[in-house]
Every structure is written in C-alpha cells, then in structure tokens.
N, C-alpha and C positions, 0 to 999 in steps of 0.2 A: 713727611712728619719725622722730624727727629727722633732719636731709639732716645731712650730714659737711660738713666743709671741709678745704681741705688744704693746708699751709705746708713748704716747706723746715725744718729740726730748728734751734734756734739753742742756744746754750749753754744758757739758762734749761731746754731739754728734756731735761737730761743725765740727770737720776733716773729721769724717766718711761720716759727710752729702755731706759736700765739696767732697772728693773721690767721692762718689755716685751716683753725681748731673754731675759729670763731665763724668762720666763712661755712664750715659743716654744721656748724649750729641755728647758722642764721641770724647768727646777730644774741643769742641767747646766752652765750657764754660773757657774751660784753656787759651783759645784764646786771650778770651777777658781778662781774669785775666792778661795775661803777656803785654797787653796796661800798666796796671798801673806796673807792674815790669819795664817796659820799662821808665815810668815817676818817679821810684825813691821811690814807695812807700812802697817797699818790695824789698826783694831779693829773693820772693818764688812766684809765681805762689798760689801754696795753702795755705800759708798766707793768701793772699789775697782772696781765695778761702771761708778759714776760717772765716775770718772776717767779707763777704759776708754776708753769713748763720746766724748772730747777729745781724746783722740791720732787722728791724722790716719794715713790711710793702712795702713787693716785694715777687713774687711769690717763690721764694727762700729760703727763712726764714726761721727759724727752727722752729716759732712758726708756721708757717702750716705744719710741716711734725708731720712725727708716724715712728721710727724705729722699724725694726723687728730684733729679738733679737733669738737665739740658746744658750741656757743658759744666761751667761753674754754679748756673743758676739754679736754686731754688723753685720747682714748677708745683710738685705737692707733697703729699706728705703720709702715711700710713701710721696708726698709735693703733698697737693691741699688744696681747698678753694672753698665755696660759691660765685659766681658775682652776684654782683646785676644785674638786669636787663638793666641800663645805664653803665654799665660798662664802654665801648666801646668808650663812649662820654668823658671819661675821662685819655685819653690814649692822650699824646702830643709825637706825632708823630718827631716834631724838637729837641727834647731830645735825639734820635737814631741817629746811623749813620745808612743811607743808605740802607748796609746791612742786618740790622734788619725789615726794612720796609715791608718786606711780610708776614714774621711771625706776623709781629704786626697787619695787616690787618686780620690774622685769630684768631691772639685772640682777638681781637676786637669783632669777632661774639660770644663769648664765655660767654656773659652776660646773666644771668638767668640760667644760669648752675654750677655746681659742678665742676670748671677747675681742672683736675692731669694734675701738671707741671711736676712731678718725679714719677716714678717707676724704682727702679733699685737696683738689685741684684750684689756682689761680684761676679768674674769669678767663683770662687771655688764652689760656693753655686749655680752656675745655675744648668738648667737640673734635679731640684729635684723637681718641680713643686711648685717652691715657689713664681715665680710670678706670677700664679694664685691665691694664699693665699693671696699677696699682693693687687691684683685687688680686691678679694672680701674685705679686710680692708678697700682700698678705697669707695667701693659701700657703706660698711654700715657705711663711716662717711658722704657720701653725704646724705644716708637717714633720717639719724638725724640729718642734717641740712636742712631737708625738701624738697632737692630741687627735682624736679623730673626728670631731664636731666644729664650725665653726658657727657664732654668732654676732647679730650689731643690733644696735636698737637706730631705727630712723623714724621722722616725724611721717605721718602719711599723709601730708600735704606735699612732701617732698617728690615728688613722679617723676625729676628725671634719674633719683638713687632709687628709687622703689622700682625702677624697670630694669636699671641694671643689677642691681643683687637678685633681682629675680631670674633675668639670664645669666649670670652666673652661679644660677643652682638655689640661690636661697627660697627657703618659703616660710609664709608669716605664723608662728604658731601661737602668739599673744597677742593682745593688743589690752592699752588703758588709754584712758583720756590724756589728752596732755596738759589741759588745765592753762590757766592764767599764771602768767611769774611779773612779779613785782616791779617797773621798769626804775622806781627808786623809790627809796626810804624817806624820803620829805612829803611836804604835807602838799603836793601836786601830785600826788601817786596816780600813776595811768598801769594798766595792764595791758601784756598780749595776750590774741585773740585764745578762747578756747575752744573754738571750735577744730580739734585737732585732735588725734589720738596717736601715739606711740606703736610701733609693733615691732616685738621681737621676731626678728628673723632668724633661721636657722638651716645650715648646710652640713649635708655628710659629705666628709671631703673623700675623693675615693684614693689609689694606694698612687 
C-alpha cells in the first residue's frame, strides 16, 4: 500500500475536491448543484461543484480541506474546521430550504469543536486503509488548533463510515431524520429516499 502524503487544497484541487465532496455525500451534494444547472448557471453540475470549493467561507471550501496525495495524484481528501463556541447562534436557519433543517440543527451543536464536514476516498483507493490515515490527518489538525473535541455529521445508512469513526473513537450523541431533498426544481420532481437519519458523532481527542 502506498504511504499518503498530505498538502494544504490549492486551486488546482477544486474538481477533485468537488468529486470528493460529492462522493461523501452520495450523490446529495450534486443534488443541490443541479438547482443552479436548473436556473441557468451552468450546464455542469460539477461546475458548479467546482466553483463551490472557491468561495471562501462555508464548510466546503478548499481553504479548510488537506488533500491526500499518492505521488502526484489526488487519492482523497479531508474538509474541517475550528467552531467557535457560539457557532450555532450564527446559523440563519431562513437561508435553507426546509430540507436542510435537521442537519442544520445538528451542526448547530458542533460549536467548540473541530467540525469534519469531508472525508472521502476515490473508489479505486478504498479498502487500503487510507481512511484511517485520513482520520488521523484530521485529529492532528484539530490538535493544533487546540480544540479538544472533535465532530462529523454522517448519514446512518452509510456502515462502512459509521464503523470507522466508530473505531476511531467516535460515538453518536444525536441523531434527526434525514428527510427527502428535492432531486430538481421542474415539474418531474422525484425525491430521495427518507428513510434515513443523520447522527452527530462525537470524539474526545486525548493529548
């Protein structure tokens, strides 16, 4: 198995992060990208995807990620961040549709912690134990950032991330439904499923 290495995200990473981000979502982040293909802003989904990943200042951002890297390549990828402790109080809830509103009630609790909004590996590159390399990247940038708590929110249909943050210390201390999201704005509107619920995970990192 090849060792990882691990760089700060630079522009050049903005596709891969977009793939990345969308592959830890499941397809759910592409969801909402094709709202805005739907309104004209793109004719790509990952455009839009792309472009995401270059605005500063959402959990998203390629200024919080760290890709991990196999020679030159691209294998996955790490997005978290520091909350402050009022995080929470600064979440405008009427800015979401709807369906974002139970996730948003669990990151809401995620203030005073080290949030990983992303972990996610290429298909090709799972199975080699490299999202564990990844997890520990994540621990030791929340270390030196001081914080002593880390958290992620994951779907729990997802078993094979719900058994690894589990062996790596995490435990579920929330959970909401995850509800239906919209799969587009025209009048063939389909939904995914909701039989699915969200849990905040949570790890005390020790010294």
């Amino acid at each position: 198995m090849p060792a990882l290495t691990f760089m700060r995200a630079e522009k050049k990473h903005a596709a891969d992060l977009a793939a990345l981000c969308d592959i830890a979502s499941h397809g759910r982040n592409a969801t909402f990208w094709q709202r805005a293909v739907d309104q004209g802003q793109s004719t790509s989904v990952f455009e839009i995807g792309r472009q995401g990943m270059l605005i500063s200042g959402h959990d998203l951002s390629l200024e919080h990620a760290s890709v991990a890297l196999v020679g030159d390549e691209v294998v996955g990828a790490v997005l978290g961040q520091a909350r402050s402790k009022d995080y929470g109080d600064s979440i405008d809830f009427d800015q979401f549709g709807a369906e974002m509103h139970n996730e948003l009630e669990l990151k809401a609790l995620t203030g005073g912690t080290w949030y990983l909004a992303v972990l996610a590996v290429y298909r090709e590159y799972q199975r080699f134990g490299y999202g564990q390399q990844l997890m520990k990247e994540a621990a030791k940038r929340a270390r030196a950032s001081k914080q002593r708590k880390m958290t992620l929110i994951v779907a729990q249909s997802n078993e094979p991330a719900v058994k690894l943050y589990t062996r790596m210390g995490f435990r579920v201390v929330e959970t909401r439904p995850a509800g239906p999201v919209n799969v587009s704005t025209g009048p063939t509107d389909s939904t995914a499923s909701a039989e699915d619920n969200w849990c905040l995970m949570r790890r005390v990192l020790t010294p």
